[in-house]
N, C-alpha and C positions, 0 to 999 in steps of 0.2 A: 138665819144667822144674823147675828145682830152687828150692824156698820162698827167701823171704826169708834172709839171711844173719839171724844171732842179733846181739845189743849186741855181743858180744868179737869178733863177725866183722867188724863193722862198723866197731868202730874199728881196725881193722887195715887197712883197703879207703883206697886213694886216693881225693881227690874226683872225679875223674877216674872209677874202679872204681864207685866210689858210685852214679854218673850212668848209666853205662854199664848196671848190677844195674835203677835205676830204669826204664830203658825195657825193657828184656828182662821186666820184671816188669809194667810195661803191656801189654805185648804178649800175655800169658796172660789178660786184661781179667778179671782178677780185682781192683780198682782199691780194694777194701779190702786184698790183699796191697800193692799200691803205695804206700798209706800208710803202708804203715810202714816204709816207708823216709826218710819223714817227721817233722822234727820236732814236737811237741808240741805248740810256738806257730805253726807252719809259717805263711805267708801266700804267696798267688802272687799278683800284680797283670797284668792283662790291661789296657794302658794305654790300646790304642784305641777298648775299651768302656767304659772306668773301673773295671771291678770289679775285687772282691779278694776271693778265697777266702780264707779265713781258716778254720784246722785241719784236720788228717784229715777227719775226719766229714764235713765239708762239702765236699773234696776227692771223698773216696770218694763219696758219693752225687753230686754234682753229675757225673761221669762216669759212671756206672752207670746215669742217668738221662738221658744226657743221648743225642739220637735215633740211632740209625743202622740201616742198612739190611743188616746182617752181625757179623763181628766186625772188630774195631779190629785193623789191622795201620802196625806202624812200625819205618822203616827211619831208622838216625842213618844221612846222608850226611857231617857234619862233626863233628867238638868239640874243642876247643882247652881247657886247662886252664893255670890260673897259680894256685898258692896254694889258696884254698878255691874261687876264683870256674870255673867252668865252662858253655862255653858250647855251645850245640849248635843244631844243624838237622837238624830229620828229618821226613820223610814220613811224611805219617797217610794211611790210607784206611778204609772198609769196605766197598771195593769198588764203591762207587758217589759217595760224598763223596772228596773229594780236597784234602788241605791239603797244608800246610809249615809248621811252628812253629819259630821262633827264640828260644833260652829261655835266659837265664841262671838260674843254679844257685847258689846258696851254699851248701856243704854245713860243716856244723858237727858236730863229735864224732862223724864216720861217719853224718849224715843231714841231708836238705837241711830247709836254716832259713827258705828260701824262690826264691823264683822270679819271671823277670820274663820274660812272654811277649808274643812278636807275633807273629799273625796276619797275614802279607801277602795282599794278594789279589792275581792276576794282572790283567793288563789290557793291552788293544789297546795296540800300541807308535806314539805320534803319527806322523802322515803325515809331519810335518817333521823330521823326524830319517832318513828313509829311504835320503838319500845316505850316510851318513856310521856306520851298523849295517848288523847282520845278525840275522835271528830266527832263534834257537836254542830248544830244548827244554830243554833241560839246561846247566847250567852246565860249561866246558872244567874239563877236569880237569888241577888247576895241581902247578908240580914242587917246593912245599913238606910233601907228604906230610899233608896234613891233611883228607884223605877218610878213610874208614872203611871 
């Protein structure tokens, strides 16, 4: 995998590119090269626990740190981009934890200025909704082209 883009690379990269460089470079879980695709003051807010990451350093360690049972593999299924704001969903594992992360992205001057994440959890689909759904695995895959 090829390092980090440079400043002059980066302001060249859409915010869109930006996001895209950012998970390809989690995925080497090298999570000190993923900060620095980070801005300076970076903050991410994790709404449904209240915290806020706040800069690199605390980014990079709080993932490097943080447990798993392998290495960190992620798949973007969606992202949609307007402006600087970009949005994504994608598949985390380490082969044994299993999420989905829903992230907004602001990326500023070729690096994100921050980030707003959720965590969904799955869950039993209520008995009372049974006539009227269907349980699926996967989301249908829809004809606006915005899988990955």
């Amino acid at each position: 995998m090829k390092p980090a883009p440079d400043s002059s690379e980066r302001r060249m990269m859409t915010p869109k590119n930006t996001v895209l460089t950012y998970w390809q470079t989690m995925a080497t879980n090298d999570f000190a090269a993923a900060s620095r695709l980070l801005a300076e003051d970076y903050w991410c807010h994790w709404p449904q626990s209240s915290e806020l990451i706040r800069g690199r350093k605390n980014f990079a360690a709080l993932n490097t740190a943080y447990p798993a049972n392998g290495p960190w593999r992620f798949k973007v299924r969606r992202i949609m981009a307007e402006g600087n704001l970009v949005m994504t969903e994608v598949d985390i594992t380490d082969g044994v934890q299993q999420a989905t992360a829903l992230t907004w992205h602001r990326v500023v001057q070729g690096l994100i200025a921050n980030q707003i994440e959720y965590w969904p959890d799955p869950y039993p689909a209520p008995a009372n909704r049974k006539a009227w759904v269907e349980i699926v695995k996967d989301t249908p895959d829809d004809s606006a082209g915005h899988r990955t």
